[in-house]
Phi, psi and omega in degrees: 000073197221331176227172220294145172298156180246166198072007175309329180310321203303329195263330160302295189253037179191002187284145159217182183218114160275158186280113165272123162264042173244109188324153173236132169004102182303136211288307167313255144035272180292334208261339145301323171270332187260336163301325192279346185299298173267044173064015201272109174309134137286125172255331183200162174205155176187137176270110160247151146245150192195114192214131197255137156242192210262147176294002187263311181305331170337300181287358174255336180282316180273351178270323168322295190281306179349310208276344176243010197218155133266144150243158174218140199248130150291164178183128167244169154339326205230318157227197200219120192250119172228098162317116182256137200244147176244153222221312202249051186266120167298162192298326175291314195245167188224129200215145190257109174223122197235140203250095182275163180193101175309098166270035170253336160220084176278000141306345180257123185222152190228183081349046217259126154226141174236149169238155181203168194185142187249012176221162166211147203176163189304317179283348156296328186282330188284336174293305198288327198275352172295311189264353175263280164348307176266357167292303186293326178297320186243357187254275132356112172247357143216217171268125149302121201298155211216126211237114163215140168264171165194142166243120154273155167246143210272148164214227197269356213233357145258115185281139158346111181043019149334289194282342160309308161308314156344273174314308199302308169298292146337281214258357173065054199297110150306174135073358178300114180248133204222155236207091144328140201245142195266004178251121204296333177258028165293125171278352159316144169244295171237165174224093189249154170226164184192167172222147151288112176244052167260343165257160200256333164323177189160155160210162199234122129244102200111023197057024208241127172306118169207141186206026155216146192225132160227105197264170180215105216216129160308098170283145173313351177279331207115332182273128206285154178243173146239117145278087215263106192218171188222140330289345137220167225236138215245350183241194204242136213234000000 
């Protein structure tokens, strides 16, 4: 997760969401049962939520979490940031919450949690679903759009586009495109997007669907690392 993603811009004006009739799988969840199917180590994973309210609700929201958090407010040229700390945060997981408040636009505010972690196992996922669950309950005012990664490191037991095939197949991948990074001394190597309709999230270009991101980066041993992300991968790679 070390440089900034391409196509971001992109989300602002092109993110949707389709009507499914089923709830759909959490995303963390799928992408994890199938690294775990396939003996593939996850070195990180990381979850954003992400949601804009309204200023009135602001103020009620920040006297809330007042009473369970500590916060401490930043301020810059371009917003007002007020960081929330959990007193009982765990060891396992590591989690962020963040309050923006634009000043170029103070109506527009926003909601950021990230959960992130460098290991997974049943107690961790049971742990996460404890901590997404009270993020949305208590946090949150309504579903917030859901950002999620995971990295594998390529070892003996990944074959040449193994996990690109992998994938391809597991999530039933549509729309695959696939994008060479043009700067030589980049250590990407590849860049695929597809779309899945197994999650409802999404963004459209060109009338055409896409909600999985896949990077593939050179490590200093020499070992391919893969990113993996849904609906695109929102942090720096």
């Amino acid at each position: 997760m070390k440089k900034t993603v391409i196509l971001l811009f992109i989300i602002t004006s092109m993110f949707m969401t389709g009507a499914t009739p089923n709830e759909p799988v959490d995303p963390l969840h799928t992408l994890t049962k199938i690294a775990e199917e396939n003996t593939w180590a996850i070195t990180n994973w990381e979850v954003m939520l992400k949601e804009s309210i309204s200023k009135t609700n602001f103020n009620d929201i920040l006297n809330d979490v007042r009473n369970s958090h500590l916060v401490t407010r930043t301020e810059d040229e371009n917003s007002i940031k007020y960081i929330l700390f959990d007193e009982e945060n765990s060891t396992s997981i590591h989690v962020d919450q963040t309050i923006i408040v634009s000043k170029t636009e103070p109506e527009h505010i926003e909601l950021i949690a990230v959960m992130k972690g460098s290991d997974w196992n049943e107690e961790i996922q049971s742990e996460y679903d404890q901590t997404s669950g009270k993020l949305n309950d208590s946090f949150f005012q309504d579903k917030p759009d859901e950002f999620t990664c995971i990295e594998v490191i390529e070892d003996d037991t990944i074959e040449n586009r193994a996990v690109i095939d992998v994938l391809t197949e597991s999530l039933q991948l549509e729309h695959v495109e696939e994008q060479d990074d043009p700067l030589e001394m980049s250590k990407h190597k590849k860049i695929k997007y597809g779309y899945t309709p197994l999650w409802n999230e999404k963004f459209v270009i060109q009338g055409i669907p896409y909600n999985l991101q896949i990077v593939a980066t050179q490590g200093d041993s020499g070992k391919l690392a893969y990113t993996i992300g849904t609906p695109i991968l929102m942090n720096e790679y």
